[in-house]
ZASESE-439467 format. One record per atom (N, C-alpha, C): residue number from 0; atom name; x, y, z. Coordinates in nm, 3 decimals. Atoms other than C-alpha are relative to their C-alpha. Layout:
<nodes>
NUM,CA,X,Y,Z
...
</nodes>
This chain:
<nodes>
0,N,0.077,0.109,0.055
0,CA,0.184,0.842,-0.680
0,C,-0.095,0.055,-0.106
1,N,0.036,0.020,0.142
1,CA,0.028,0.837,-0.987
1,C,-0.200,-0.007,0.000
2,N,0.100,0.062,0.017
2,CA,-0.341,0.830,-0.889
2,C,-0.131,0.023,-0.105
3,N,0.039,0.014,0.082
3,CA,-0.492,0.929,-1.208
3,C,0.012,-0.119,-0.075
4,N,-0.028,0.096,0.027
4,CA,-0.346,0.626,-1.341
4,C,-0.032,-0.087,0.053
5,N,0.088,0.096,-0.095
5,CA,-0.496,0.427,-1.073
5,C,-0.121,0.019,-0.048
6,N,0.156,-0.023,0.066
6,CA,-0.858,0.560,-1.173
6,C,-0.003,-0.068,-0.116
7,N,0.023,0.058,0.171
7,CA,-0.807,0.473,-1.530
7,C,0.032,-0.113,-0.014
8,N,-0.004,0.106,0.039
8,CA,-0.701,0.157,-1.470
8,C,-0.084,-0.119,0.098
9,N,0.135,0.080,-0.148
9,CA,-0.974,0.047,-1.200
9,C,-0.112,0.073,-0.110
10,N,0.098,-0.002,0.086
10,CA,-1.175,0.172,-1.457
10,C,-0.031,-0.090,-0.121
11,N,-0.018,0.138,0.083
11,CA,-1.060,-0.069,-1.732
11,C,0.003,-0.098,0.065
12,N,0.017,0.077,-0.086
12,CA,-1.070,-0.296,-1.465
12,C,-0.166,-0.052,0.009
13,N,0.126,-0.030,-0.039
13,CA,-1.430,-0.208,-1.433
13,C,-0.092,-0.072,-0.142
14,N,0.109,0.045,0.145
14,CA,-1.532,-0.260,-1.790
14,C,0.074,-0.146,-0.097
15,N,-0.046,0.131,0.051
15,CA,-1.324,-0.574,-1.849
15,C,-0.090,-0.083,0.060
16,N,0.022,0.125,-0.042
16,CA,-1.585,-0.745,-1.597
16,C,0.096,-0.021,0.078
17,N,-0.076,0.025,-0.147
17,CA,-1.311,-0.716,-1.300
17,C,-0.091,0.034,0.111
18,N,0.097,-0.032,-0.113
18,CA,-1.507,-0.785,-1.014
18,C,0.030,-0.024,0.144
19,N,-0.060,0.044,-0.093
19,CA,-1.295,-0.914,-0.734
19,C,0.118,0.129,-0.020
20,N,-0.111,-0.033,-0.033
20,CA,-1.025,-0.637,-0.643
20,C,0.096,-0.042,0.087
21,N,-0.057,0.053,-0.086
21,CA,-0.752,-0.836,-0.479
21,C,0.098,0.085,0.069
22,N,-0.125,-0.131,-0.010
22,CA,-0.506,-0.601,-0.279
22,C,0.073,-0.139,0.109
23,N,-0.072,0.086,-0.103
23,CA,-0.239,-0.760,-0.004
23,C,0.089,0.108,0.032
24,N,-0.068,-0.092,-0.050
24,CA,0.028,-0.605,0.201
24,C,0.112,-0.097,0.035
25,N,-0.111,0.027,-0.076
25,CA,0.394,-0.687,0.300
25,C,0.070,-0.022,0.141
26,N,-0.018,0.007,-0.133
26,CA,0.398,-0.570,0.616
26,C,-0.061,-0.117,0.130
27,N,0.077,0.094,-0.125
27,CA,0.389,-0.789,0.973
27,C,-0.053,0.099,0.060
28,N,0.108,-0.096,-0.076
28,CA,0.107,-0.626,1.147
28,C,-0.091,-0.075,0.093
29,N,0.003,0.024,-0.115
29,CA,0.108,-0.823,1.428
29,C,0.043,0.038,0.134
30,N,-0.043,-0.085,-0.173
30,CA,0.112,-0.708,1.801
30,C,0.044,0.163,-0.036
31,N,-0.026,-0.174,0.003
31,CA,0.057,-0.348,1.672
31,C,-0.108,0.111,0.094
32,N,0.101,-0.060,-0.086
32,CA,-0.124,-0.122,1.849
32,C,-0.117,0.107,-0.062
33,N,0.069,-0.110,0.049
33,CA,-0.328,0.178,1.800
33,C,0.100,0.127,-0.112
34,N,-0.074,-0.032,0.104
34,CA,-0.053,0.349,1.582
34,C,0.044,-0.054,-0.087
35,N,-0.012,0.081,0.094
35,CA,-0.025,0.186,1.247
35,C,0.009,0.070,-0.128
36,N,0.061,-0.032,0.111
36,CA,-0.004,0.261,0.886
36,C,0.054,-0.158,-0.084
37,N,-0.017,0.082,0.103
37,CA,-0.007,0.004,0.587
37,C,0.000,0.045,-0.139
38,N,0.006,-0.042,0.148
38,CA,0.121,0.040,0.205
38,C,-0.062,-0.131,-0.007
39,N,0.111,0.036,0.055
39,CA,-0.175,-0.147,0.012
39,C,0.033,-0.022,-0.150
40,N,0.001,0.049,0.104
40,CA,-0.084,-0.358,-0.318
40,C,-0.099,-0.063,-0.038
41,N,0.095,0.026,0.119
41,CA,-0.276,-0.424,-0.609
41,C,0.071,-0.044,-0.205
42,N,-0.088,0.063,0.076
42,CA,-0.080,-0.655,-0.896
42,C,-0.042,0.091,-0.144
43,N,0.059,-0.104,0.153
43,CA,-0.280,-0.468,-1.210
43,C,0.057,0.147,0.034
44,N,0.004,-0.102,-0.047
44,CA,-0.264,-0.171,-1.043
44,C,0.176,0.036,-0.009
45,N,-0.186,-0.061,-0.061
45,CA,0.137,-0.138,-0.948
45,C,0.013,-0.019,-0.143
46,N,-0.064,-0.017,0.118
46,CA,0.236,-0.278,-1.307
46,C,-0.047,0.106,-0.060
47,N,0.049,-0.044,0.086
47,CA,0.007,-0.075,-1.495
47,C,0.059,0.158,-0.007
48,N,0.002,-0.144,-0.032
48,CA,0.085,0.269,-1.312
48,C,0.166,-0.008,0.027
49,N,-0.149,0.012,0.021
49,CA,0.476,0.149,-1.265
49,C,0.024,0.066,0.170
50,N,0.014,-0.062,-0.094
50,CA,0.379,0.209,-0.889
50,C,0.045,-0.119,0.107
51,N,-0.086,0.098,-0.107
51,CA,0.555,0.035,-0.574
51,C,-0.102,-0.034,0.107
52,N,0.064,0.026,-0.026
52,CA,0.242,0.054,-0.397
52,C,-0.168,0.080,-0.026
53,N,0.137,-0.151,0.017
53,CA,-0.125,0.200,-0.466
53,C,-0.025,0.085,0.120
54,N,0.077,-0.080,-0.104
54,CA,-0.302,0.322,-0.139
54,C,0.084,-0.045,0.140
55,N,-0.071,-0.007,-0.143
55,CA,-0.129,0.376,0.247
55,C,-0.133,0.047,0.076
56,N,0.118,0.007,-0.092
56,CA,-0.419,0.306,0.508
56,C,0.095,0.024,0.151
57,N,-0.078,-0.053,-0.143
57,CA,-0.315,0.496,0.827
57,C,-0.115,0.034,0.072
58,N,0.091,-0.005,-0.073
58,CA,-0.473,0.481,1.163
58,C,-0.042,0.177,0.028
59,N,0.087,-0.184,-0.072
59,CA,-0.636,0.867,1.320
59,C,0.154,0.010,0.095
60,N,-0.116,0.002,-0.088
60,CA,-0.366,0.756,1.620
60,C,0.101,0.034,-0.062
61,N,-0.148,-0.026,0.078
61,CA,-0.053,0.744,1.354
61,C,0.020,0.153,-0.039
62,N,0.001,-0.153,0.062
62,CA,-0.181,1.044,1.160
62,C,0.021,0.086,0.102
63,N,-0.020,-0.150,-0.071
63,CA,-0.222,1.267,1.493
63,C,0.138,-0.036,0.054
64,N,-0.189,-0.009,-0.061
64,CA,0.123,1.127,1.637
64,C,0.067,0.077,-0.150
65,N,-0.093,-0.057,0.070
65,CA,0.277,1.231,1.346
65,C,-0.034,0.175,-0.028
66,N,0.021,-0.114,0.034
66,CA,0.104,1.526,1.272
66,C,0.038,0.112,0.175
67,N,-0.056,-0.061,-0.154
67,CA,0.201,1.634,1.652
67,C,0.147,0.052,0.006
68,N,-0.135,-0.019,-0.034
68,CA,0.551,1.549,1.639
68,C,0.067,0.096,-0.124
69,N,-0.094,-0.077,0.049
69,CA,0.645,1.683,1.327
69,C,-0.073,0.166,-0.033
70,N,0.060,-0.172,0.043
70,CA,0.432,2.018,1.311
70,C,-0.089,0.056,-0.134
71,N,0.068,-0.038,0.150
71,CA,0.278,1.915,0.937
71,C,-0.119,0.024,0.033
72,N,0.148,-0.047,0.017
72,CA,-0.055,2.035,0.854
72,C,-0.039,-0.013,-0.149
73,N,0.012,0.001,0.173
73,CA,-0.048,1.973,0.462
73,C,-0.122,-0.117,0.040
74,N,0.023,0.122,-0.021
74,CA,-0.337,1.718,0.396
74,C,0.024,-0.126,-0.040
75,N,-0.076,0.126,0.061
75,CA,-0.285,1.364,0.312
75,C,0.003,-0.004,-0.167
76,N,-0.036,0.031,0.140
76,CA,-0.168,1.259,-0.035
76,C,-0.131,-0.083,-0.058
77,N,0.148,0.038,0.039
77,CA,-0.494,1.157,-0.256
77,C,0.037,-0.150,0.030
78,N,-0.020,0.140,-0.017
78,CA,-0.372,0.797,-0.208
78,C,0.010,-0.059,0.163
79,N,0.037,0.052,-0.140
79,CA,-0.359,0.806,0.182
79,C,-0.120,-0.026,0.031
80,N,0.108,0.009,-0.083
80,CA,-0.633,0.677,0.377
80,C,-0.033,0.034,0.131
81,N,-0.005,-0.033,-0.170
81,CA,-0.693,0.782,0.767
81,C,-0.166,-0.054,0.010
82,N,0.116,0.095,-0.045
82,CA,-0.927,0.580,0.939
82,C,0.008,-0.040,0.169
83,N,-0.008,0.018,-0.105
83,CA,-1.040,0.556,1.257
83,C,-0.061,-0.151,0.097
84,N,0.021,0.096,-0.060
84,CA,-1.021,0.192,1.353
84,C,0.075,-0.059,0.070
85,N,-0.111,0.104,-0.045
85,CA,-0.822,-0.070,1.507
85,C,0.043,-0.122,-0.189
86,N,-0.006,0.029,0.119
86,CA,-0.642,-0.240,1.215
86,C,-0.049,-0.192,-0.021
87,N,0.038,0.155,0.077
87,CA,-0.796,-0.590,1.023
87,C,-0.034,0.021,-0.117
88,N,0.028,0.023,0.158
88,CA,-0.849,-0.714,0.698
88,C,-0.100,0.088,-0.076
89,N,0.140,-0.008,-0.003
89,CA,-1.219,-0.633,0.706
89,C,0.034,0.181,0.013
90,N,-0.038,-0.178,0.010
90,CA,-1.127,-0.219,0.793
90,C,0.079,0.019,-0.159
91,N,-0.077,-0.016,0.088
91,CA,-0.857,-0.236,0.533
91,C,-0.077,0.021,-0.158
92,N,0.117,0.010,0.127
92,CA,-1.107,-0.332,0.256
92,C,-0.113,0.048,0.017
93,N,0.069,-0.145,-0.067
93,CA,-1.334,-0.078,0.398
93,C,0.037,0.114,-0.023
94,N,-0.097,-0.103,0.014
94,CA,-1.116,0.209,0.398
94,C,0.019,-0.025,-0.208
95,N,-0.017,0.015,0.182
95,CA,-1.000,0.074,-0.019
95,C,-0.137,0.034,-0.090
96,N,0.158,-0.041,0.055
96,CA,-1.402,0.034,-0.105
96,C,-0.032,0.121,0.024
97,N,0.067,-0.124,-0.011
97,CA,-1.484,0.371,0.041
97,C,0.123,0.131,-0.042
98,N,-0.032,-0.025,0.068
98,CA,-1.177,0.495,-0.133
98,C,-0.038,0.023,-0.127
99,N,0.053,0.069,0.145
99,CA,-1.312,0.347,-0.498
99,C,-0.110,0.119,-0.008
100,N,0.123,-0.077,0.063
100,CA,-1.662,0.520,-0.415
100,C,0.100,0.170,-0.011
101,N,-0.073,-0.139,-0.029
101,CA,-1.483,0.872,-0.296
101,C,0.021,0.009,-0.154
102,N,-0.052,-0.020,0.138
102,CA,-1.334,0.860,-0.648
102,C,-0.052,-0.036,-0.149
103,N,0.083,-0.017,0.064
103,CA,-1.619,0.819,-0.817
103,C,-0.008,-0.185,-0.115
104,N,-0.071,0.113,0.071
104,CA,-1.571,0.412,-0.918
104,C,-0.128,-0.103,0.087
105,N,0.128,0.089,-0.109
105,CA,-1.890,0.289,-0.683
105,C,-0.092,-0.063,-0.097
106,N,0.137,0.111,0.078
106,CA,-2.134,0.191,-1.010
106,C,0.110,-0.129,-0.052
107,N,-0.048,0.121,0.092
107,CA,-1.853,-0.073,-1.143
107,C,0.011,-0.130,0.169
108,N,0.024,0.076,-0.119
108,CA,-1.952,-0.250,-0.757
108,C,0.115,-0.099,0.016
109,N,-0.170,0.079,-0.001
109,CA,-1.590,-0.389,-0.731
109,C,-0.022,-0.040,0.160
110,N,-0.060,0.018,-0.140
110,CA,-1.528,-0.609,-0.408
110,C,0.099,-0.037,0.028
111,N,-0.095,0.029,-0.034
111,CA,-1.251,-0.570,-0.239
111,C,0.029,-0.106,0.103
112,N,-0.018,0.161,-0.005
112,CA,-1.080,-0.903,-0.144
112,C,0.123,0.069,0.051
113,N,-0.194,-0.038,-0.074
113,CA,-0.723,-0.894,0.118
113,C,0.018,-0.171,-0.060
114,N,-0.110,0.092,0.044
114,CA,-0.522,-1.174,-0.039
114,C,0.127,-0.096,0.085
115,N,-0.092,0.017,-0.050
115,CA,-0.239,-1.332,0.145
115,C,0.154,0.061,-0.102
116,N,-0.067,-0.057,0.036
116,CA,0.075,-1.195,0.054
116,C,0.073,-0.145,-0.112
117,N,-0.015,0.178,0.027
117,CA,0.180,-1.599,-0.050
117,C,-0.057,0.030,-0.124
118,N,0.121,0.045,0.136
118,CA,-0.122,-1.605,-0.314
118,C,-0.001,0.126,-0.108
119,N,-0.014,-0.107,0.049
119,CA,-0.009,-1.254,-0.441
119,C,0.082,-0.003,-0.145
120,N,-0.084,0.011,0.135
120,CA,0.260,-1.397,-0.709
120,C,-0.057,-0.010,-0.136
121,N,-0.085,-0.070,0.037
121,CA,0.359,-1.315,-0.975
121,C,-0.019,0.133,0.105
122,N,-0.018,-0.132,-0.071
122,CA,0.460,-0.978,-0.745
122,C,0.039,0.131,-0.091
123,N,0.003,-0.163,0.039
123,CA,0.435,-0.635,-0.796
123,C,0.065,0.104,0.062
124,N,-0.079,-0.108,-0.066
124,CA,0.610,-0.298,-0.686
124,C,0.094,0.022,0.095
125,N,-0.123,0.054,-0.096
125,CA,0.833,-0.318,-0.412
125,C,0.009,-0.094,0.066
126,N,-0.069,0.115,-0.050
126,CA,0.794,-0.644,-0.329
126,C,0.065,-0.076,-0.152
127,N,-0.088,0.070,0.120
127,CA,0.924,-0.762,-0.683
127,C,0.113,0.069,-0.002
128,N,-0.148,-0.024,-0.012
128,CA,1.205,-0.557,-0.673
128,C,0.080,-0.040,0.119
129,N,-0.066,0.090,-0.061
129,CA,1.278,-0.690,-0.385
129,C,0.059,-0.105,0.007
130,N,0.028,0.101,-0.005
130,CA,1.214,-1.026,-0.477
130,C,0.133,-0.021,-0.111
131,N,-0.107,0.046,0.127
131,CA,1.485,-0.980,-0.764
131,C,0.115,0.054,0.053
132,N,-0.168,-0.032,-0.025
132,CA,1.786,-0.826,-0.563
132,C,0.056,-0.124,0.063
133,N,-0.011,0.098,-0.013
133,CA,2.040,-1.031,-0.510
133,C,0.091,0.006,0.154
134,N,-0.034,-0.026,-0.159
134,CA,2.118,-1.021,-0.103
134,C,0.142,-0.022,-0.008
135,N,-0.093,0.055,-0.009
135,CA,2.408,-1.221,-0.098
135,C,0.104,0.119,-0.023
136,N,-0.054,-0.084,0.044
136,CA,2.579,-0.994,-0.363
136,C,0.052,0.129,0.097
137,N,-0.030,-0.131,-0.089
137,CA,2.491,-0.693,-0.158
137,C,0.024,-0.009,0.162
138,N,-0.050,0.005,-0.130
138,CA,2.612,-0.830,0.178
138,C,0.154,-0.023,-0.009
139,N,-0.109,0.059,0.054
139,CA,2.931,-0.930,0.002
139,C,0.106,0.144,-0.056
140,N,-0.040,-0.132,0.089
140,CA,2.978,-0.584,-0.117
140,C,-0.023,0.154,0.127
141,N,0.046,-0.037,-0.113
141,CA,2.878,-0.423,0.215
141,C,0.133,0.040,0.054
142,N,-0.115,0.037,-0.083
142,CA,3.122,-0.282,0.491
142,C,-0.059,0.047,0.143
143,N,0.048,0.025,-0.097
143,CA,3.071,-0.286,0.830
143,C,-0.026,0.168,0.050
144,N,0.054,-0.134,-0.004
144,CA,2.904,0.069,0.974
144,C,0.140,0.080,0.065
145,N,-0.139,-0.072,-0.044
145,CA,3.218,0.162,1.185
145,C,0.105,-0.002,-0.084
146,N,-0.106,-0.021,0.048
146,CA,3.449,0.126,0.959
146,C,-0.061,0.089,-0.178
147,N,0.044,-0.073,0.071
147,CA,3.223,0.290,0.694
147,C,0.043,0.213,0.083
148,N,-0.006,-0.157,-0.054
148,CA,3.208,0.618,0.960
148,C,0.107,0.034,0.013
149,N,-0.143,-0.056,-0.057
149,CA,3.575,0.620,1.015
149,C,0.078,-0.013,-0.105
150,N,-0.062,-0.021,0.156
150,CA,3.628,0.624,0.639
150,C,0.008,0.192,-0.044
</nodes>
């Protein structure tokens, strides 16, 4: 991810008089538990940087399961977040704002705003490419997994 390109454009963001950062997410993140992560869209943001999503907000729980099972120790990617809450809106845009300051973006007092995913259109990064394949096509064009493996 690209997050120089994120800075510079939350910075023009900043001096256009953008004062509402709207972000939203794809994912159902219902009946989840204490292991969670979320990719974190931002419509300026994905076009501008040609990015599928800006920031991935992951719980402490996710990070140490994973960091358990698979043995990594690298630290997170400047665009992860780790946070030690239970997940809601209100954390999410918590975690993004105390992102913004971290990266030095705290005097342009940007508030971050969760969106519905609905009120998000025109779409951005991987949900617009999504939004433009054409299913049908590729179920039509598909073959069934066993007879793929016994090809």
């Amino acid at each position: 991810m690209e997050v120089n390109c994120m800075i510079r454009e939350l910075r023009k963001m900043g001096e256009d008089g953008t004062v509402n950062v709207e972000i939203y997410y794809a994912e159902d993140m219902t009946n989840i538990g204490a292991e969670w992560s979320l990719d974190v869209m931002q419509n300026r943001i994905n076009n501008a940087c040609k990015l599928s999503w800006c920031w991935t907000v992951i719980s402490l729980a996710e990070d140490l399961a994973y960091r358990k099972e698979s043995s990594d120790d690298t630290p997170p990617a400047e665009y992860e977040i780790i946070i030690d809450a239970p997940f809601s809106h209100g954390v999410i845009c918590e975690a993004i704002q105390s992102w913004l300051a971290d990266n030095g973006l705290a005097d342009y007092n940007f508030n971050v705003k969760m969106i519905d995913l609905k009120d998000a259109a025109p779409y951005s990064g991987y949900i617009k490419s999504l939004m433009n394949r054409d299913i049908d096509a590729e179920i039509e064009q598909s073959i069934e997994l066993e007879q793929w493996l016994t090809s």
